[in-house]
Legacy VTK file of the C-alpha trace (Angstrom):
# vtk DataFile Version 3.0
C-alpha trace
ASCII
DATASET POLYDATA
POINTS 304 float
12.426 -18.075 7.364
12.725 -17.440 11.178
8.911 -15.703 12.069
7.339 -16.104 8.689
5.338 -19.132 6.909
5.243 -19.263 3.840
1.846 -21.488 3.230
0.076 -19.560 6.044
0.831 -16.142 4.169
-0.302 -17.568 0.569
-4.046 -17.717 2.402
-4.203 -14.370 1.598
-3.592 -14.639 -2.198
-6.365 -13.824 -4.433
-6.580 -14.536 -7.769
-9.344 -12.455 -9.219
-9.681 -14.330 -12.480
-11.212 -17.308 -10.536
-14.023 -15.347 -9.650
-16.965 -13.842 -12.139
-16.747 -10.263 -13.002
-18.591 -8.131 -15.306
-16.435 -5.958 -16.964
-18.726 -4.593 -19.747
-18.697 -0.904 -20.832
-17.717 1.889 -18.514
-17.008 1.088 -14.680
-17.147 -2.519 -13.828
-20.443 -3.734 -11.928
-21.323 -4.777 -8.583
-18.064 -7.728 -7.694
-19.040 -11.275 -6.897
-19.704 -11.347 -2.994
-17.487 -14.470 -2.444
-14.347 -12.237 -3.948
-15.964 -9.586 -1.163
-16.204 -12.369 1.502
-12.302 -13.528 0.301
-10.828 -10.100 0.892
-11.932 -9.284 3.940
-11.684 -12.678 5.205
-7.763 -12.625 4.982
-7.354 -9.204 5.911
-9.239 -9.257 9.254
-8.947 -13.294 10.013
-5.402 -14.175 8.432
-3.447 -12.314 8.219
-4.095 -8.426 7.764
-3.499 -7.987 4.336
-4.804 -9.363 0.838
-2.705 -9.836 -2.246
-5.351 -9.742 -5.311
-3.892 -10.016 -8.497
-5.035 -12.064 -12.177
-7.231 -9.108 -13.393
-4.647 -8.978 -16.742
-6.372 -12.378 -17.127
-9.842 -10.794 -16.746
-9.242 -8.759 -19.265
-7.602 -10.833 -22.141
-10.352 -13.384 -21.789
-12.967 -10.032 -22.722
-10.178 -9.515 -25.415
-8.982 -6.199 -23.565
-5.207 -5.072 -23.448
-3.984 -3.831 -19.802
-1.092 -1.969 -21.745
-3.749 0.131 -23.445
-4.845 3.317 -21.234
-8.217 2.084 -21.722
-7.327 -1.537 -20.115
-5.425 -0.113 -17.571
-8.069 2.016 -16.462
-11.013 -0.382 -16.131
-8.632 -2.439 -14.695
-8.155 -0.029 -11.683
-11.516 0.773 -11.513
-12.427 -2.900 -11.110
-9.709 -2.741 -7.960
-10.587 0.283 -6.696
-14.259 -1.129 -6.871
-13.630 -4.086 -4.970
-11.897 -1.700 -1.762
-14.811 0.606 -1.918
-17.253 -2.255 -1.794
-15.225 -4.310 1.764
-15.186 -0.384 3.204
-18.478 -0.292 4.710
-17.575 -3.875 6.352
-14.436 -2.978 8.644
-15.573 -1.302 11.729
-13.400 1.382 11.727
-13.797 2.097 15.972
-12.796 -0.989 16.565
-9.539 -0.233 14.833
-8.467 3.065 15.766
-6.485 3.034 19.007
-8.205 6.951 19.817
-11.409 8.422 18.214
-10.975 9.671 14.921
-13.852 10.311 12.449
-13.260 8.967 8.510
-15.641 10.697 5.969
-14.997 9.217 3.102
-12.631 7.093 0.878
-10.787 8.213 -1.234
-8.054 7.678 -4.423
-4.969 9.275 -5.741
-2.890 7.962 -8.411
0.819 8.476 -8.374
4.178 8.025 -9.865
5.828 5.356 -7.343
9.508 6.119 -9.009
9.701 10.199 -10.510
8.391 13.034 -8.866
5.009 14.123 -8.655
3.947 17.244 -9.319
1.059 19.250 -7.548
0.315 16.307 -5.393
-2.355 16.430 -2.741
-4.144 13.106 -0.472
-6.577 15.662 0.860
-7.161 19.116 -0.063
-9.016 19.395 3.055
-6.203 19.285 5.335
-3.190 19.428 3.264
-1.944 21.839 0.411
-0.205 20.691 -3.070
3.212 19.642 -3.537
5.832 18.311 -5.170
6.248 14.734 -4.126
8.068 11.554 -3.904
6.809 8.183 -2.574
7.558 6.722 1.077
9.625 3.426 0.363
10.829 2.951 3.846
9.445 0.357 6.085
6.366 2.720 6.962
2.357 3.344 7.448
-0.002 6.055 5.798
-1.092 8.531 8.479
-4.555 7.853 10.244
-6.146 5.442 8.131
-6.794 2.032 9.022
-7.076 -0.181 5.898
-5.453 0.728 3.021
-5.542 -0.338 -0.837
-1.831 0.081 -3.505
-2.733 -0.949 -7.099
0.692 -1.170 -8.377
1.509 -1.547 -12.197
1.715 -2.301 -14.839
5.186 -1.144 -14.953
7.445 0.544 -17.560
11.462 0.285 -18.192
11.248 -0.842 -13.886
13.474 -2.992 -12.261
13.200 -3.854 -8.630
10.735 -1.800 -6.838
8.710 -5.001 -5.369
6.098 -4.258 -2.742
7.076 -5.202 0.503
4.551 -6.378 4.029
6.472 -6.059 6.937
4.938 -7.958 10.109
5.194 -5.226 12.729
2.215 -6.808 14.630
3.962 -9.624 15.089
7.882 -7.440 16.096
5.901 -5.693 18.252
4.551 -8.562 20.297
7.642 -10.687 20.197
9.288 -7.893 21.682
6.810 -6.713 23.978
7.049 -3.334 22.232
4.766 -0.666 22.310
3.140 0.170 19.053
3.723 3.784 19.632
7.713 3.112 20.145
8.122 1.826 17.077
7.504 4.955 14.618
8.565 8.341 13.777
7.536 11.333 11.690
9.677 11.368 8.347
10.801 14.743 7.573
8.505 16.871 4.803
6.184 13.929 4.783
2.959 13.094 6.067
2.937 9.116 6.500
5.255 7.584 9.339
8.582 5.534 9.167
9.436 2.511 11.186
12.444 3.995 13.085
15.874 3.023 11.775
16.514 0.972 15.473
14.082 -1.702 14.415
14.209 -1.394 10.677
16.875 -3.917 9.955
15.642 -6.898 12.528
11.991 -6.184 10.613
13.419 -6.519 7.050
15.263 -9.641 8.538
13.006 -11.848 10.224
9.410 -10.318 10.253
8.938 -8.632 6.196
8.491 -10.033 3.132
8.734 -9.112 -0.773
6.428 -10.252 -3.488
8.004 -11.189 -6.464
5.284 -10.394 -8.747
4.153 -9.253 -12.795
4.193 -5.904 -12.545
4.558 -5.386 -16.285
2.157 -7.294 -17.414
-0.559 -7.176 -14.319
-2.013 -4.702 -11.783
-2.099 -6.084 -8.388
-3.606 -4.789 -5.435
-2.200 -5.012 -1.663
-5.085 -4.249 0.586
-3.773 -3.441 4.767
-4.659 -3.193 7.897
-2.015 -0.172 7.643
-2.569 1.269 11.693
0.375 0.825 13.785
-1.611 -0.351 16.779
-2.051 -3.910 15.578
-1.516 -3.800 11.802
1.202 -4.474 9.270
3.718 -1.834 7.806
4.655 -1.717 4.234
7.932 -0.609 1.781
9.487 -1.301 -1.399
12.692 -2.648 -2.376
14.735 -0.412 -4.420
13.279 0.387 -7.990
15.751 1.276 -10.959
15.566 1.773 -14.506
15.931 -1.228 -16.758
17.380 0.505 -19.196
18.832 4.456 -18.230
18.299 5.640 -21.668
14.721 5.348 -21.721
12.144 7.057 -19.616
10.098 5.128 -16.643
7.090 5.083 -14.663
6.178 3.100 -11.583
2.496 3.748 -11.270
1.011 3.384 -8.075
-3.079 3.985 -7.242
-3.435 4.469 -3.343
-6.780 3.916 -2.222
-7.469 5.124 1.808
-9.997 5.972 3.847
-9.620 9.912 4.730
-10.344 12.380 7.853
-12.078 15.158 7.475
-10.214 17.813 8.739
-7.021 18.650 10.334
-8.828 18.058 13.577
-8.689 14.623 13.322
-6.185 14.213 11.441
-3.308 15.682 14.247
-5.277 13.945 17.151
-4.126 10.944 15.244
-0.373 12.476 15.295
-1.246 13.029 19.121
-1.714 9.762 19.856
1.646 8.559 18.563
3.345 11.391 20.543
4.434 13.136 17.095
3.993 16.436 15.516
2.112 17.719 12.676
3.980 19.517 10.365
3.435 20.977 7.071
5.199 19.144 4.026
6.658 21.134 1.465
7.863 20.691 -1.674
10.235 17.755 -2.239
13.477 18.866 -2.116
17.109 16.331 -2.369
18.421 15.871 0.825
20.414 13.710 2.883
17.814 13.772 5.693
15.143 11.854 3.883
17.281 9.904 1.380
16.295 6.367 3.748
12.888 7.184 3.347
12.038 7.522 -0.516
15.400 5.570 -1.616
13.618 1.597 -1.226
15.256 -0.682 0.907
19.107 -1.796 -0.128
19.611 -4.787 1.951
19.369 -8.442 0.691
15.911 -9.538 1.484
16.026 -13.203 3.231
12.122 -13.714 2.123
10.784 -13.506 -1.189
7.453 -15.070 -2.230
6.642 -15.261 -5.796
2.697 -14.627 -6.298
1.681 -16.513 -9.742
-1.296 -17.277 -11.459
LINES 1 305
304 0 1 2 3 4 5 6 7 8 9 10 11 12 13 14 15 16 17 18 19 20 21 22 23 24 25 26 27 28 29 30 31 32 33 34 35 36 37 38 39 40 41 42 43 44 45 46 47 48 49 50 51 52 53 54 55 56 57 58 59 60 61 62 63 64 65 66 67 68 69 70 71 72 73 74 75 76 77 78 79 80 81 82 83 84 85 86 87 88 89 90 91 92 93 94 95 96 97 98 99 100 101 102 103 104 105 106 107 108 109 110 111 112 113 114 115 116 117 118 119 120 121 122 123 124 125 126 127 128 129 130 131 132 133 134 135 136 137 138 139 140 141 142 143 144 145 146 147 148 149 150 151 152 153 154 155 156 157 158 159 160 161 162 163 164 165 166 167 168 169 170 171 172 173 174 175 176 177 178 179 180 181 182 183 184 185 186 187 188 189 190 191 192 193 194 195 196 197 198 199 200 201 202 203 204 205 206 207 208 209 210 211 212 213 214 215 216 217 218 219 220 221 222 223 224 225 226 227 228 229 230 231 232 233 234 235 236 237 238 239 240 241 242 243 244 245 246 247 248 249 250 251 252 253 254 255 256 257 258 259 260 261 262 263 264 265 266 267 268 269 270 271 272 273 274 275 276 277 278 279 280 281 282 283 284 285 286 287 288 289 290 291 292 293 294 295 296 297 298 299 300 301 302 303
């Protein structure tokens, strides 16, 4: 690897089955505060992202099934649970390049490889759709720390979770943050342009190889362009094409409250605001939701 360490980026590996949990009837209790501490620690003082993953282990000790829709879901609660609880500790002024006021976080669970169907982040500010994820090298739209459970998996291939050091391109090439991104057509999040894509992918992103069939692993970012990380997906395909898939993903974001806020963020960045539609095929916005093609040079397996 050119401008990527290996050892230094498995700091921010997590394995929650190290650490006590009570994962008893209903929603999970309050997490252990040295998982808390762990978290945060290699988000803000590593290296601005966590990788947490081992909860299938959690469960089969309490001699609970993560394939069951039962499992599954305390499993994301847990997750979810340990985002919502490290919120209140970022100090979200000190990461927003201009003022913007969050109200609330929030959770939306999607279908990271079909379409989804009367899809909304925010009613607030933005109507239903139909929708298909961002795979590009990209970043959610004004919110500054983000959480993707991804998994577990069915009849997937591909479709790894990629962190792409733009922090880092950025300062290497004495870039400007706000040079470095563009709207993506019918879309609300942002896309790495296509100029600086394939140098990223190259020298400055990484894919984790991980068990997305038989685990649910959550990617917590600091997702703002001004001095965090960007994220994408390699391409995901069906393992077998005569059976059907799913690629589940639950995003987990702090939210603005209105549209106020929410295009003064857009302003910022020098790009528009424009209402997303319904997802249509088209040849303008095939890079975007596709997954990145190209042979990745860095690939870090994350195993219990």
């Amino acid at each position: 690897m050119k401008r990527l360490d290996p050892s230094r980026l498995k700091d921010s590996f997590i394995n929650v089955s190290t650490f006590p949990a009570d994962l008893g009837e209903g929603r999970p209790a309050a997490p252990a505060p040295a998982l808390l501490d762990a978290i945060v620690e290699a988000v803000e003082k590593k290296n601005g992202f966590a990788v947490v993953y081992g909860v299938n282990k959690l469960l089969a000790e309490r001699g609970l099934d993560l394939h069951t829709e039962s499992g599954a879901a305390l499993a994301r609660d847990y997750l979810e649970g340990l985002f919502r609880a490290i919120a209140p500790r970022f100090d979200l002024a000190r990461y927003s390049p201009t003022p913007v006021a969050y109200d609330r976080v929030a959770k939306m669970d999607v279908d990271g490889f079909n379409k989804n169907r009367n899809f909304t982040p925010n009613s607030d500010h933005t109507e239903s759709r139909e929708f298909v994820t961002t795979k590009c090298v990209h970043f959610d739209s004004a919110t500054p720390f983000i959480a993707n459970l991804y998994g577990p998996n069915q009849n997937i291939s591909g479709g790894m979770p990629m962190i792409c050091d733009t922090r880092r391109f950025c300062q290497d090439k004495g870039l400007d943050p706000r040079a470095l991104i563009e709207n993506i057509p019918n879309n609300y999040n942002v896309a790495v342009k296509a100029e600086f894509s394939e140098e990223i992918l190259r020298d400055y992103s990484f894919a984790l190889k991980l068990d997305l069939e038989n685990d649910i692993v959550m990617i917590v970012l600091h997702n703002e362009v001004v001095g965090g990380l960007a994220h994408a997906a390699t391409q995901p395909s069906l393992t077998d094409a005569s059976k059907a898939a799913k690629r589940p993903i639950r995003h987990v974001e702090y939210q603005v409250a209105g549209s106020d806020d929410l295009k003064r963020w857009y302003d910022y960045y020098g790009l528009s605001l424009e209402k997303a539609s319904n997802h249509k095929e088209d040849a303008n916005i095939t890079r975007f939701v596709r997954g990145e093609l190209n042979p990745y040079p860095n690939i870090i397996e994350v195993r219990a």
